[in-house]
VONU-304083 format. One record per residue (C-alpha): residue number from 1; chain; x, y, z. Coordinates in steps of 0.5 Angstrom, whole numbers, m for minus. Each point is the difference from the previous one (the first is absolute). Layout:
<pts>
+-----+------+-------+-------+-------+
: pos : unit :    c1 :    c2 :    c3 :
+-----+------+-------+-------+-------+
: NUM :    A :     X :     Y :     Z :
...
+-----+------+-------+-------+-------+
</pts>
This chain:
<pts>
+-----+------+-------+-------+-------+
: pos : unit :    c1 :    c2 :    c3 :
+-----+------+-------+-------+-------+
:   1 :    A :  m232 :   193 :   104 :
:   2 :    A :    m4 :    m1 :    m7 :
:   3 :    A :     2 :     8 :    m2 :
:   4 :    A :     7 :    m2 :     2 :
:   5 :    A :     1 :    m6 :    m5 :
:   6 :    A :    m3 :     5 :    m5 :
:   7 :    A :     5 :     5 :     1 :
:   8 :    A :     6 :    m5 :    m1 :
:   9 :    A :    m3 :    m2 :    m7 :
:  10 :    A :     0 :     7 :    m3 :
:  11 :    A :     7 :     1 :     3 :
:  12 :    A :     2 :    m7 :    m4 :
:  13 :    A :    m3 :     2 :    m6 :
:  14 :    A :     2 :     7 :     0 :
:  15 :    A :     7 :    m2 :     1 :
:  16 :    A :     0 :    m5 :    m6 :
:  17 :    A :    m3 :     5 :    m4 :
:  18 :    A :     7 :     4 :     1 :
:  19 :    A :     4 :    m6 :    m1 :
:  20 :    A :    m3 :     0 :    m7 :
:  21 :    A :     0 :     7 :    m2 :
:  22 :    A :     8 :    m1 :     3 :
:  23 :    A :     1 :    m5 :    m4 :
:  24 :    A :    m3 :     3 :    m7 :
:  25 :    A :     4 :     7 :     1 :
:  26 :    A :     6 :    m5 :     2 :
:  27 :    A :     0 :    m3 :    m7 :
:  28 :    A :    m1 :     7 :    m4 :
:  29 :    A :     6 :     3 :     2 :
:  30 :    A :     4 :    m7 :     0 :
:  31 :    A :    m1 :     1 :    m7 :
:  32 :    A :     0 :     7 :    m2 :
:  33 :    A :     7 :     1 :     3 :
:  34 :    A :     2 :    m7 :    m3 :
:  35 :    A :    m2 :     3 :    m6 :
:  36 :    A :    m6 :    m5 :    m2 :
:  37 :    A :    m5 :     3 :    m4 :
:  38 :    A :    m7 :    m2 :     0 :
:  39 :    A :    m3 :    m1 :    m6 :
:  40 :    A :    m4 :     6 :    m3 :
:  41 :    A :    m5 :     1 :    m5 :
:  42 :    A :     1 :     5 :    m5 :
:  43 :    A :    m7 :     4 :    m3 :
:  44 :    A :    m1 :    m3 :    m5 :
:  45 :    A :     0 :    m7 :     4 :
:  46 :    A :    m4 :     4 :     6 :
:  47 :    A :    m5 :     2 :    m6 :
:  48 :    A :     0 :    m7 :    m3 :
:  49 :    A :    m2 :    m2 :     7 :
:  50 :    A :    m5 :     5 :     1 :
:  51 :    A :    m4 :    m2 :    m6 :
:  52 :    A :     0 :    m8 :     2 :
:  53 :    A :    m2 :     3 :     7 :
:  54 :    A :    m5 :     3 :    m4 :
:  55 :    A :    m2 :    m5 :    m6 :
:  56 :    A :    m1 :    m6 :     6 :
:  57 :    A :    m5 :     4 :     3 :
:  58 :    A :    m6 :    m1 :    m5 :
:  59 :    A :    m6 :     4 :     3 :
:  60 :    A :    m7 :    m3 :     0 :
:  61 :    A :    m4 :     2 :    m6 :
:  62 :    A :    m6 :     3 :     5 :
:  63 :    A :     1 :     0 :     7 :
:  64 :    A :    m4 :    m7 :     2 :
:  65 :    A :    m3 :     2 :     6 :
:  66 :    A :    m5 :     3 :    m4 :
:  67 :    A :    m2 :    m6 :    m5 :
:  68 :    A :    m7 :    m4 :     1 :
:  69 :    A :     3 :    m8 :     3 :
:  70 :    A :    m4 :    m6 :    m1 :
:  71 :    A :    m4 :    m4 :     4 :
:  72 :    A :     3 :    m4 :     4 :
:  73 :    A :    m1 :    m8 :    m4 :
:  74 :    A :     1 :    m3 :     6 :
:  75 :    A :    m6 :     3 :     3 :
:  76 :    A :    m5 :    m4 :    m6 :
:  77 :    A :    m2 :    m6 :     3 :
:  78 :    A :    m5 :     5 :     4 :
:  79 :    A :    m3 :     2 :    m6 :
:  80 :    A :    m7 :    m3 :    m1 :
:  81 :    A :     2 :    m2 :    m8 :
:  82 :    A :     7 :    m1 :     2 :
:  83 :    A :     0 :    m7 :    m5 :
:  84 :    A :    m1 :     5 :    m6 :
:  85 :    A :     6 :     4 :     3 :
:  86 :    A :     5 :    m5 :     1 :
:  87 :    A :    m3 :    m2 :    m8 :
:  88 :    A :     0 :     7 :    m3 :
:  89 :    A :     7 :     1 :     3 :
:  90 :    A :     3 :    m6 :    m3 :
:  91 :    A :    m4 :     2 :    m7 :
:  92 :    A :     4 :     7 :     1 :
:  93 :    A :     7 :    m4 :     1 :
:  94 :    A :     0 :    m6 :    m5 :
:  95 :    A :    m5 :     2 :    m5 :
:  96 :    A :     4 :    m5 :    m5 :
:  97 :    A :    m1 :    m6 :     5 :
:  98 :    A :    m8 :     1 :     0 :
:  99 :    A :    m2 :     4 :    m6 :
: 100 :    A :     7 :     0 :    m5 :
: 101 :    A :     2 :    m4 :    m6 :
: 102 :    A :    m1 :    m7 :     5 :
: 103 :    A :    m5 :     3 :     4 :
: 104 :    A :    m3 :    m6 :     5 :
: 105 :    A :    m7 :     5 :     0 :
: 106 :    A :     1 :     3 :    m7 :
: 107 :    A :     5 :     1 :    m5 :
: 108 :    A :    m1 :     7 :    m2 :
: 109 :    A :     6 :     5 :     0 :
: 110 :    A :     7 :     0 :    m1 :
: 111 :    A :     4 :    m3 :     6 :
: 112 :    A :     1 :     7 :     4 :
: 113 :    A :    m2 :     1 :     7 :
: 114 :    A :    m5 :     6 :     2 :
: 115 :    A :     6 :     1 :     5 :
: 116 :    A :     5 :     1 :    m6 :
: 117 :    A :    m2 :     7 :     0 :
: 118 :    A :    m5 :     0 :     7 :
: 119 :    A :     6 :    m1 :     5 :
: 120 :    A :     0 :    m4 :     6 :
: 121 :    A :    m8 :    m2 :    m3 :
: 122 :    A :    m1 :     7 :    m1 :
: 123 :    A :     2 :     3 :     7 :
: 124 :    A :     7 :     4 :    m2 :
: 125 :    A :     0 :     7 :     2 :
: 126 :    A :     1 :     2 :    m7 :
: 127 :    A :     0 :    m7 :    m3 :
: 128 :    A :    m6 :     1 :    m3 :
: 129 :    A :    m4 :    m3 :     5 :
: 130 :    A :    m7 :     1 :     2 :
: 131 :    A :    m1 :     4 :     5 :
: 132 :    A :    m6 :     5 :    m4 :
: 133 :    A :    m3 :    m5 :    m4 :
: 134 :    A :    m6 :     0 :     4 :
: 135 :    A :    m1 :     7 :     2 :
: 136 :    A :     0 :     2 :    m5 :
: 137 :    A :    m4 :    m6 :    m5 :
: 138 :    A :    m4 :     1 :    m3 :
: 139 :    A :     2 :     6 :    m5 :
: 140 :    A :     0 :     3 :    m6 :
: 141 :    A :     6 :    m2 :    m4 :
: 142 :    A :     2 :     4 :    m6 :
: 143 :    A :     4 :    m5 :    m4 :
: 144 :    A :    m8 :    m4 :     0 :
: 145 :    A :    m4 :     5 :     1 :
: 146 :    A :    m4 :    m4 :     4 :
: 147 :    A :    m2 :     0 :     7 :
: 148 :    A :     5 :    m6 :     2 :
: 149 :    A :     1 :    m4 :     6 :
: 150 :    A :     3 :    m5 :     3 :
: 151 :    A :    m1 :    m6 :    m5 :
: 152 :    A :     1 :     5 :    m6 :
: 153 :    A :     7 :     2 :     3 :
: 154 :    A :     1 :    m7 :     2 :
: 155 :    A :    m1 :    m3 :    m7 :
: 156 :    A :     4 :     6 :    m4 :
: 157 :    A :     6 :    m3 :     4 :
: 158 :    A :    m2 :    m7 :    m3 :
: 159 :    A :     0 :     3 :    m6 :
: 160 :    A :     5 :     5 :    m1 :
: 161 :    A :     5 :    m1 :     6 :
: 162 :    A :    m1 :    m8 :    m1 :
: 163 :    A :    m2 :    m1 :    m7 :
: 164 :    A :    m5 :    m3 :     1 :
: 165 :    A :    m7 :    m2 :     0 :
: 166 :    A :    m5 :     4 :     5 :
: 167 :    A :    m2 :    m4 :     7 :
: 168 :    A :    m8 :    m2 :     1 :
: 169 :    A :    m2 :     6 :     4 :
: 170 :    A :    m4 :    m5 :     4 :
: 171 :    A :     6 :    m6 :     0 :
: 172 :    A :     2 :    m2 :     7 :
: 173 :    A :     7 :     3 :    m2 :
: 174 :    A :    m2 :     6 :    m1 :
: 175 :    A :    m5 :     1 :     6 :
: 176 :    A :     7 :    m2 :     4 :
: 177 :    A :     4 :     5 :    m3 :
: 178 :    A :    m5 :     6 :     1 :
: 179 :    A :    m1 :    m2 :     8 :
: 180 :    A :     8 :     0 :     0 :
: 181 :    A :     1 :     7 :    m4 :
: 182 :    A :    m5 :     3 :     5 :
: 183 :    A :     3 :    m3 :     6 :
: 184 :    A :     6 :     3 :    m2 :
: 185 :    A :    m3 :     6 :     0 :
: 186 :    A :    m5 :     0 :     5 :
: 187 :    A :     3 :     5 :     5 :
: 188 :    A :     0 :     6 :    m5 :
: 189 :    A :    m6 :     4 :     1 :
: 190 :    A :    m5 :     1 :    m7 :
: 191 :    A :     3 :     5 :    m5 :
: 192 :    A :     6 :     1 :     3 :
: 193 :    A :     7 :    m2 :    m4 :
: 194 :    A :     5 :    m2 :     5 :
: 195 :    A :     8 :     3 :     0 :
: 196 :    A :     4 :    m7 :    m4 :
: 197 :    A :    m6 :    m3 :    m3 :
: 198 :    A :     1 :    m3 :    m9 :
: 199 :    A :     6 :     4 :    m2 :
: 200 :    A :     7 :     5 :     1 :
: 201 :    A :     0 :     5 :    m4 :
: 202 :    A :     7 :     2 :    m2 :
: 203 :    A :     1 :     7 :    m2 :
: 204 :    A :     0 :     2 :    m7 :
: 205 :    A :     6 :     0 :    m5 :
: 206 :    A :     2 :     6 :    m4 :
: 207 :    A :     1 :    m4 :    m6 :
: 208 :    A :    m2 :    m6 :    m2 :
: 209 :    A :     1 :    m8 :     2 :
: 210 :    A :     6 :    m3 :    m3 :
: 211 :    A :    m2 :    m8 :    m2 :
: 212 :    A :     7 :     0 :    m2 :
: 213 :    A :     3 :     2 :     7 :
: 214 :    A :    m6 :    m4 :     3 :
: 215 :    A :     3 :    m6 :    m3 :
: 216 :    A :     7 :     1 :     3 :
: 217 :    A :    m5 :     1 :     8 :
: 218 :    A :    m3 :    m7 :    m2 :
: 219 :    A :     6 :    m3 :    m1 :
: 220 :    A :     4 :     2 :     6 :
: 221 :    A :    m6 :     1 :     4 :
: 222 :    A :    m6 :    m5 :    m2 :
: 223 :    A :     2 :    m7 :    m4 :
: 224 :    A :     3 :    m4 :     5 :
: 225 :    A :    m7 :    m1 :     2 :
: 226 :    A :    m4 :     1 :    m6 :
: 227 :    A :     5 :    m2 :    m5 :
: 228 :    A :     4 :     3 :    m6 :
: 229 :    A :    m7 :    m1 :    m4 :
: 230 :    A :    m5 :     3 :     5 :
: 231 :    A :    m3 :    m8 :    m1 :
: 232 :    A :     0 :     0 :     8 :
: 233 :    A :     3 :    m6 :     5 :
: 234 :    A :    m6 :    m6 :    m1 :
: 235 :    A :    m1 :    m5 :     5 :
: 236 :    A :     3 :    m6 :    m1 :
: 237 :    A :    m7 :    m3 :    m1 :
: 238 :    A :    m3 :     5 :    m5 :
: 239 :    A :    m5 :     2 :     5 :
: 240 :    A :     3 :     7 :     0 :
: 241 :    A :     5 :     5 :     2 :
: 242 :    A :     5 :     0 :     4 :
: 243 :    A :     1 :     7 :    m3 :
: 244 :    A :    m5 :     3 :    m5 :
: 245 :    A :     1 :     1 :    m7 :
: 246 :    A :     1 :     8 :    m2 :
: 247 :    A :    m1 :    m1 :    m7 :
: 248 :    A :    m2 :    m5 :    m5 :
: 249 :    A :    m7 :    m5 :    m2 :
: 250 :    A :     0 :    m2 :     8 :
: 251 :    A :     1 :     8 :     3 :
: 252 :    A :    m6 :     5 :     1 :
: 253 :    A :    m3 :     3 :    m6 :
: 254 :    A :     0 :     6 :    m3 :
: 255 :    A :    m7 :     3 :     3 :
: 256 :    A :     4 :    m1 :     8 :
: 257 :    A :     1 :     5 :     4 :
: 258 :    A :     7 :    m2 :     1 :
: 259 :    A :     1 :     3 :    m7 :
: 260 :    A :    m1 :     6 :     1 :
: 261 :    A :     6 :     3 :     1 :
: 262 :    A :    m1 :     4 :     6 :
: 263 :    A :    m3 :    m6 :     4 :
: 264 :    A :     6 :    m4 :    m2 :
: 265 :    A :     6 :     5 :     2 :
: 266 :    A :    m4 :     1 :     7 :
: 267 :    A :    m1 :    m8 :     2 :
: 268 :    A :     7 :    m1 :    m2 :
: 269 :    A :     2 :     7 :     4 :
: 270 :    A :    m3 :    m3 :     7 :
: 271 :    A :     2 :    m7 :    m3 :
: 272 :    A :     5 :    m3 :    m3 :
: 273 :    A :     4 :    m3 :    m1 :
: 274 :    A :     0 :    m6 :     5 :
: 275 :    A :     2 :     4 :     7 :
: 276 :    A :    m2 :     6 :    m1 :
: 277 :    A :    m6 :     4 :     4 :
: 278 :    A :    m4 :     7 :     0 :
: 279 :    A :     5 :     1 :     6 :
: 280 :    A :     6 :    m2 :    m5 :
: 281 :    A :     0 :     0 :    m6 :
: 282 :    A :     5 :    m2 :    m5 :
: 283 :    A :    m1 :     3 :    m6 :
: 284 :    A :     0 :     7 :    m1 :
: 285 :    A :    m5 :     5 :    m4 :
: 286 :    A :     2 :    m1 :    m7 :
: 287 :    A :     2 :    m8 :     0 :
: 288 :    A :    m7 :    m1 :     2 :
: 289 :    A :    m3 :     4 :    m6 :
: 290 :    A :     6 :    m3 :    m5 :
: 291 :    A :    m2 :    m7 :     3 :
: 292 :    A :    m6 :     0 :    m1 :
: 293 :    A :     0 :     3 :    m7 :
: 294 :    A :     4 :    m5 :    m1 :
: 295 :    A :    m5 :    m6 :     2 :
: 296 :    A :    m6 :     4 :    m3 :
: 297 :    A :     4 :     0 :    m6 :
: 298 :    A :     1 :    m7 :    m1 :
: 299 :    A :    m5 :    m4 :    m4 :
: 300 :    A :    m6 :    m3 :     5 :
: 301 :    A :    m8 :    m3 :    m1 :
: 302 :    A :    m4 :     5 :    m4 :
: 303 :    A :    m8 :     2 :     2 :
: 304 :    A :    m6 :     3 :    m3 :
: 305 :    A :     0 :     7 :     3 :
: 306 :    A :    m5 :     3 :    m5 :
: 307 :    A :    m5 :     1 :     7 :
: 308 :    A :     4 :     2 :     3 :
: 309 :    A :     1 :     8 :     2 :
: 310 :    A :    m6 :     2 :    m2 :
: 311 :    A :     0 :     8 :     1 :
: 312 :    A :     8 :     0 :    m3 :
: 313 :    A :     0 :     6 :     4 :
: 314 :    A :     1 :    m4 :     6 :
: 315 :    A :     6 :    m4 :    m3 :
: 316 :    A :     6 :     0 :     5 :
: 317 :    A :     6 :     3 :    m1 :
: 318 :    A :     3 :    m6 :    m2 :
: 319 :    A :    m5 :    m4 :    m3 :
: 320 :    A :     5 :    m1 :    m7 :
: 321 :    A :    m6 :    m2 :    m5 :
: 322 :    A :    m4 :     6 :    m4 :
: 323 :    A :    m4 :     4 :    m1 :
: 324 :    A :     1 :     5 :     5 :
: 325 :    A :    m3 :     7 :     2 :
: 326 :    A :     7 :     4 :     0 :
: 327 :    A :     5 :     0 :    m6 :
: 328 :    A :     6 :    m5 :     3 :
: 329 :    A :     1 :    m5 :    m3 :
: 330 :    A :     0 :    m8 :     2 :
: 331 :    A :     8 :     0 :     0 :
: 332 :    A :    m1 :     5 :     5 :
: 333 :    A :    m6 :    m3 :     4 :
: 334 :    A :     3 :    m6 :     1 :
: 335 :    A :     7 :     2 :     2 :
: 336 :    A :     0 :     8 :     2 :
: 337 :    A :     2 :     4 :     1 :
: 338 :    A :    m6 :     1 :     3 :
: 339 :    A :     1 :     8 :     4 :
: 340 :    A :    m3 :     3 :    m6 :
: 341 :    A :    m6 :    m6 :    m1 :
: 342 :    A :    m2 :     2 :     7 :
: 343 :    A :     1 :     8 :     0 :
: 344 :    A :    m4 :     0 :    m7 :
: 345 :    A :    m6 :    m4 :     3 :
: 346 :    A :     0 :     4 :     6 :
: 347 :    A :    m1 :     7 :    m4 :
: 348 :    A :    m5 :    m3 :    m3 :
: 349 :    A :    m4 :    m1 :     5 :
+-----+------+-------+-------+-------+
</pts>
């Protein structure tokens, strides 16, 4: 009986299948014989549709399957010295609350979070996170000179991302930023530089970053949230930002890493403006070298860098303070084009 009721199933649903194919012929030769025309794109339109169809598939800047991820934070509570997690955690995501200008530990930096520039406290592929800072600290960096480790790269951000003073490396905070950096991560074997990690590099332009054009990307793209003077959304408080400043007294000074354009360009490439990922980004190449020619040429907070660089041979591309090992001048270092920067540092080797 059972394979009897089966077959009057499929009998049923192919006969309804027929009455709908009936149906649609029905309809088209109704209307071609009453002379009703169906609505048809011309090839212009079929072009323009076709661009859209394109546009509106933005690809990934790499493929994310093959990107370091995070630990999972819910899984903290088992650590042994998960209170110094949560709390290195906290001090990542509001700085200002603990550390800034109304800090309740300390008043030691300009009112920016670590998590302004390290996203998701420090845990977004391509958000400058830190999925390599401890397997690869301590290293000798070039800009100190020195073998640093993970206090020394702490406190350059302190001083130079935050504008501020360096934290006592043997303070609570400072033991509970550690603790978390490491956490983060802590999966990634000693030596290794996981797929994701610090920042996007965007491919270089063959001519030089326009502030002028950048201004225009700002505008349209960046000052709903950071404002048409670059001084940032602050919290009603005072405690802080909503949206960090990008210029000006309160913003990073001019020894960060941000103000290299090159790191710049690549953290708003994956990043900005709000929205946008690594999987799909908003702004093309060249607005992400013009915005951040614009930002970077605004005025901001200045540092004594005299230490800084000690061999000048190593000096990045970028770098757009003198002197250099190579003939291009500090206009060029600081906004490109770079092409030839870098070809002539390569033959020179």
């Amino acid at each position: 009986m059972q394979p009897f009721l089966k077959l009057i199933v499929l009998v049923h649903a192919l006969l309804s299948l027929a009455v709908a194919l009936i149906a649609v012929v029905g309809l088209l030769f109704f209307l071609s014989v009453s002379g009703v025309q169906l609505p048809s794109l011309s090839k212009g339109e079929q072009e323009a549709t076709a661009l859209e169809v394109e546009l509106s598939v933005v690809k990934a800047l790499v493929d994310p399957a093959s990107l370091w991820h995070a630990p999972d934070f819910a899984l903290i509570d088992q650590e042994p010295n998960s209170e110094d997690l949560h709390y290195g955690k906290e001090l990542v995501v509001n700085t200002a609350e603990y550390l800034g200008p109304k800090g309740k530990v300390l008043a030691m930096s300009n009112g920016m979070n670590c998590q302004n520039c390290h996203l998701k406290a420090g845990t977004v592929p391509f958000g400058n996170n830190y999925g390599a800072v401890a397997a690869t600290y301590p290293k000798f960096r070039a800009r100190s000179g020195t073998e640093e480790d993970i206090q020394k790269r702490i406190n350059d951000c302190f001083e130079r991302s935050l504008n501020g003073k360096a934290l006592e490396r043997n303070s609570k905070e400072m033991k509970a930023m550690v603790a978390y950096i490491n956490w983060v991560g802590k999966d990634v074997p000693k030596g290794e530089i996981p797929a994701g990690s610090g920042i996007y590099e965007v491919p270089l332009l063959d001519r030089a970053a326009d502030p002028a054009k950048g201004k225009i990307v700002y505008e349209n793209q960046c000052a709903s949230c950071h404002q048409a003077g670059g001084k940032g959304m602050a919290k009603a408080d005072g405690s802080g930002y909503v949206y960090p400043p990008l210029w000006g007294e309160a913003s990073y000074n001019h020894g960060a890493g941000l103000y290299r354009i090159t790191r710049f360009a690549g953290y708003v490439k994956a990043n900005m403006p709000l929205g946008a990922t690594f999987e799909s980004p908003i702004l093309s190449d060249e607005d992400a070298w013009d915005v951040a020619a614009y930002v970077n040429s605004m005025e901001r907070p200045k540092k004594d860098l005299s230490k800084d660089w000690p061999d000048i041979s190593k000096k990045p591309m970028d770098h757009p303070f003198g002197p250099f090992s190579d003939e291009f001048t500090e206009e060029q270092h600081k906004f490109g084009p770079f092409k030839p920067i870098k070809a002539a540092k390569s033959s020179s080797k």
